[in-house]
C-alpha positions in Angstrom: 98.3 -211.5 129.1 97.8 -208.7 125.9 100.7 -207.7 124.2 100.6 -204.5 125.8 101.5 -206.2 128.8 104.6 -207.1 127.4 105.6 -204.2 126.0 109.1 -202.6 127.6 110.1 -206.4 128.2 112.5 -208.8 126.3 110.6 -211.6 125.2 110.8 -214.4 122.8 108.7 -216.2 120.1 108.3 -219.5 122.0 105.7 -221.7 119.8 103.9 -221.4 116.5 101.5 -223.8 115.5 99.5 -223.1 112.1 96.9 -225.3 111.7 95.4 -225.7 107.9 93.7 -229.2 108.7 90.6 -226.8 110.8 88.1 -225.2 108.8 88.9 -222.1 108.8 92.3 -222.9 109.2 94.0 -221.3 112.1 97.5 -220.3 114.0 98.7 -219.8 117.4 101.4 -218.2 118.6 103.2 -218.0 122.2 105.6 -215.5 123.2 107.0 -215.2 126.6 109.2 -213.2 129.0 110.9 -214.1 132.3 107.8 -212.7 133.5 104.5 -213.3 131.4 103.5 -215.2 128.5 101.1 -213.9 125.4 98.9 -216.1 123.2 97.8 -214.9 119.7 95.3 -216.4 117.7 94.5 -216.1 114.3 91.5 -217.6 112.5 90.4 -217.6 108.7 94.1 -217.4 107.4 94.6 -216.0 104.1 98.2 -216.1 103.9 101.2 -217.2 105.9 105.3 -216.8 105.9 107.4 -217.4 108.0 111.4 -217.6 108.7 113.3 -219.1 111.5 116.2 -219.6 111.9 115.9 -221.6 115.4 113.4 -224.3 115.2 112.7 -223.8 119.1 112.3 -219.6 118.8 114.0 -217.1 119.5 114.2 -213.1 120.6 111.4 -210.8 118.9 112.6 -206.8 118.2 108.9 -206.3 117.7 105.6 -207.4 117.1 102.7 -205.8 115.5 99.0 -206.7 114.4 97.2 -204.2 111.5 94.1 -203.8 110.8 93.6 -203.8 107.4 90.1 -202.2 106.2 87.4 -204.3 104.3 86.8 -200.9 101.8 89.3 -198.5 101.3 93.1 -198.3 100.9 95.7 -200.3 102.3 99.0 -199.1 103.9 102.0 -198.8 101.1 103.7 -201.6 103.5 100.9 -204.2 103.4 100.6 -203.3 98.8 102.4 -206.9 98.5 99.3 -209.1 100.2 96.6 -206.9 98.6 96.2 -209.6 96.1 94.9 -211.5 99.1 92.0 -209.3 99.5 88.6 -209.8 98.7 86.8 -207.1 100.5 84.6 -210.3 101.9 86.2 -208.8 105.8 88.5 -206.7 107.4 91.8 -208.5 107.5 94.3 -208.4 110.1 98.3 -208.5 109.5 101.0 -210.2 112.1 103.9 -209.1 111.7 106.7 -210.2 113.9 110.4 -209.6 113.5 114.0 -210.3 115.9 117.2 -210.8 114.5 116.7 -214.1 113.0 113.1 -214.4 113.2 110.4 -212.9 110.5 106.7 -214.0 110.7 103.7 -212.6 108.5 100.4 -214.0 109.0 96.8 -212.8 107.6 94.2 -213.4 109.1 89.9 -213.0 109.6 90.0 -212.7 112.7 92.4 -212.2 115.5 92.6 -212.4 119.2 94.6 -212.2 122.4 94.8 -214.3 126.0 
């Protein structure tokens, strides 16, 4: 299931599991619905923050994944992690956000089940 496929539903941020013990170091995170259920993984992470305020989730307003490019210049919004940058790869950014929930995660590479 893609996020797309989620989109129009109410779902929440079920799991996250960060993972700095792999090399590269990885995260995964679950969301669900009373319906479907998303996967994200990202590999290679560069930087990671995240604030909960439930331990076992809770709802997600939104959830959006950037490309940032390898060359060239960076959204105003995504200036604070530019020191993360090494123009080795292009970069992707997680952002995820509900009323008591705020992730950021950036990543090498990022995919979707």
């Amino acid at each position: 299931m893609s996020l797309e496929q989620l989109r129009g539903h109410f779902y929440w941020l079920t799991s996250i599991v960060l993972r700095t013990d792999l090399q590269p170091s990885e995260a995964v995170i679950e969301l669900s619905s009373e319906s479907a259920r998303a996967t994200l993984r990202l590999v290679g992470i560069v930087h990671a923050r995240t604030d909960l305020a439930d331990p076992d989730g809770g709802f997600v307003a939104e959830v959006a994944v950037r490309e940032l490019p390898q060359h060239g210049p960076w959204p105003a919004e995504a200036r604070h992690l530019l020191h993360h940058h090494d123009n080795r790869c292009v970069l992707h950014w997680l952002t995820i956000s509900g009323p008591s929930e705020e992730v950021e995660i950036l990543a090498e590479e990022f995919s979707e089940d």
